[in-house]
Residue, then its C-alpha position, 0 to 999 in steps of 0.5 A: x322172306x321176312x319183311x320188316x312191318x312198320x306200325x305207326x299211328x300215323x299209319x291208323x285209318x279213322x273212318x268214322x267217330x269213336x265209342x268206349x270199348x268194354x271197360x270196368x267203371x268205377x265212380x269216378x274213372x273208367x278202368x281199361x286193361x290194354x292189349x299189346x295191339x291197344x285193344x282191350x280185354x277183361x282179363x288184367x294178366x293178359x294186358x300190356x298196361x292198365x289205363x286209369x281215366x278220370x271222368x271227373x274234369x279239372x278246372x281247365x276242362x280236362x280229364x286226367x290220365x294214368x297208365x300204369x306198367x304190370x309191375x305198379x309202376x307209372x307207364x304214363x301221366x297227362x290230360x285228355x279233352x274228353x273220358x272216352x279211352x277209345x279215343x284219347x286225345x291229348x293235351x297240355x304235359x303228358x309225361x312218359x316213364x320207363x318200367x323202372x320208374x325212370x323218367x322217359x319223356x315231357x311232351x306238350x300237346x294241343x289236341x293231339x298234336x305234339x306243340x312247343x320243346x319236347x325232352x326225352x331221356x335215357x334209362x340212366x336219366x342221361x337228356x337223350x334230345x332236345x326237339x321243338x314242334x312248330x306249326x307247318x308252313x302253309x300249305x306243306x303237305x309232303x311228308x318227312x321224318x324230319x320236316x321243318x314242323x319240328x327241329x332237333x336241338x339237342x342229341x347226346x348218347x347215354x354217356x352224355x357225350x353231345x353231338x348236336x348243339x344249339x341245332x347244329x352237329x355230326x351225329x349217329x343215331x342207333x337201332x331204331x324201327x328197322x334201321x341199324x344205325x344212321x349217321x349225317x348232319x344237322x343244320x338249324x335242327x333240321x337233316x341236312x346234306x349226305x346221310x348214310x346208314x344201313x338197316x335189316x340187320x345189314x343186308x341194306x346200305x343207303x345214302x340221302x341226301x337232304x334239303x331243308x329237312x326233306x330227302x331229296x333223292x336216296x338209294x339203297x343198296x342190298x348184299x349183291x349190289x343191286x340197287x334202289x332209288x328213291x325220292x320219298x323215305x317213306x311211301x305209305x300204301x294207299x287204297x285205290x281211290x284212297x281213303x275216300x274209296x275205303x270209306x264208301x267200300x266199307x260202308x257198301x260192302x259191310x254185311x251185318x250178321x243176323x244175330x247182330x242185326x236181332x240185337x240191335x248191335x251198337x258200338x264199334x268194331x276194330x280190326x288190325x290187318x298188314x298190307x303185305x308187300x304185294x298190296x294184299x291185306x293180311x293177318x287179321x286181328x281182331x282188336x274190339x268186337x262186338x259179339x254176334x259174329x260183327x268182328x268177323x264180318x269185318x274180316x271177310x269184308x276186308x278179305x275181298x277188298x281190291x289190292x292196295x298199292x304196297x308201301x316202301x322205306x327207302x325203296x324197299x317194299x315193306x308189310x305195313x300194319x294198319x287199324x280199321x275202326x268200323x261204327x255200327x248203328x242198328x238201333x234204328x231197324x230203319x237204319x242199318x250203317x251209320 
């Protein structure tokens, strides 16, 4: 049976600081040739798009972005706050382009965090949506797709034919991370009474109902007519303990290979594996390595972690696709993890 992997950066486990992968420098950029995984590789046929970051900052403190598409085309222009392309973390105008040069998207960030009216447009240079981000409610922690943080103010489809207005309005939204389509209402900018919709190619109905943006109860329903209730859109996998657990199970059980150890090895590794829908980690990848067999230390570590607590959308159990980084720090012979 095939299941339908969610991979989002949300999803991403950041144990600890990050550090700049293998990378060709220029004077004045640092030049990174980016793998379809967002790991990096020294060969520019075998990336996704290349990634130009000034090392130099403007006036504001900022360091400039270019991603460029294989084909020359600009991928995606912005600032980040520092020249470390293994941690990118945005601010002020990003804007992102589609592979025919089109305009795709205008997003403002303060330190990575979306803030303020956000536009996204169709390849025919169509206005898609209108979404504004505001600042969380104090002590909202409860996660939505469609929490009060952020509010739709404007849907079109690609002939321009609008369907929410000043916040308000019927709409259906097409093909989107597994989901065939999804059809409901929007008050105020925010998801709001019975929405249904279907996803896994058909094989799944659904109805949710929403209040003040956050699903308050929902079911699914598979080709037979069995039936799947659910509180929560979304249920990540957990680790036992959480994230916490993960932490010090790292820091305890990852083993350094000799020859890394022999060569003082310093840096960061990063692994990308999916929690099945069993809760076991699987289909490892290795997106940066180290040299000397560091990479696959990380593996085997993983390979005999406990089993996590499986994810779900819309009750049904889901492969979720998560990123490990790993810091190592053996400089100091006295000092082996860091």
């Amino acid at each position: 049976m095939k299941h339908l992997i969610i991979d989002s950066c949300k999803f991403a486990l950041f144990l600890l600081c990050f550090f700049a992968s293998p990378l060709s420098r220029a004077q004045e950029t640092i030049v990174s040739y980016v793998t379809k995984n967002g790991g990096r590789t020294a060969h520019k046929d075998s990336a996704e798009y290349i990634s130009i970051l000034r090392i130099k900052p403007n006036e504001k403190g900022l360091y400039e972005l270019n991603d460029y598409y294989q084909n020359g085309n600009l991928k995606r222009h912005g600032w980040v706050k520092a020249p470390d392309p293994m941690r990118l973390r945005l601010e002020g105008l990003v804007e992102t382009y589609y592979d025919s040069g089109s305009l795709e998207a205008t997003t403002y960030y303060t330190d990575n965090k979306r803030i303020d009216t956000a536009h996204r447009y169709y390849e025919n240079g169509v206005l898609k949506e209108v979404k504004v981000y505001l600042k969380p409610k104090n002590g909202q922690e409860r996660p939505a797709w469609d929490g009060t943080n952020k509010r739709l103010l404007y849907y079109a489809d690609s002939t321009g034919k609008i369907q929410v207005q000043q916040g308000n309005g019927q709409i259906t939204l097409p093909h989107d991370n597994g989901v065939d389509f999804e059809r409901g209402l929007y008050r105020e900018g925010l998801r709001d009474g019975r929405w249904e919709g279907s996803f896994r190619k058909g094989k799944y109905r659904f109805e949710e109902w929403y209040e003040d943006g956050f699903v308050t109860r929902g079911v699914s329903t598979d080709s037979v007519g069995t039936t799947l209730p659910y509180e929560e859109r979304d249920v990540h996998p957990e680790y036992p303990g959480g994230v916490q657990n993960l932490r010090r199970f790292v820091a305890q059980h990852y083993r350094y290979p000799k020859e890394a150890v022999r060569a003082r090895v310093k840096g960061q590794v990063i692994l990308r594996f999916v929690v099945d829908t069993a809760g076991n980690p699987t289909d490892f990848e290795i997106v940066n390595d180290l040299g000397y067999g560091t990479a696959a230390a990380g593996i085997e570590m993983l390979k005999k972690s406990a089993k996590w607590a499986p994810g779900y959308q819309r009750g049904v159990p889901v492969r979720v696709a998560y990123t490990l980084p790993i810091s190592l720090n053996i400089a100091d012979p006295r000092q082996k993890r860091q």
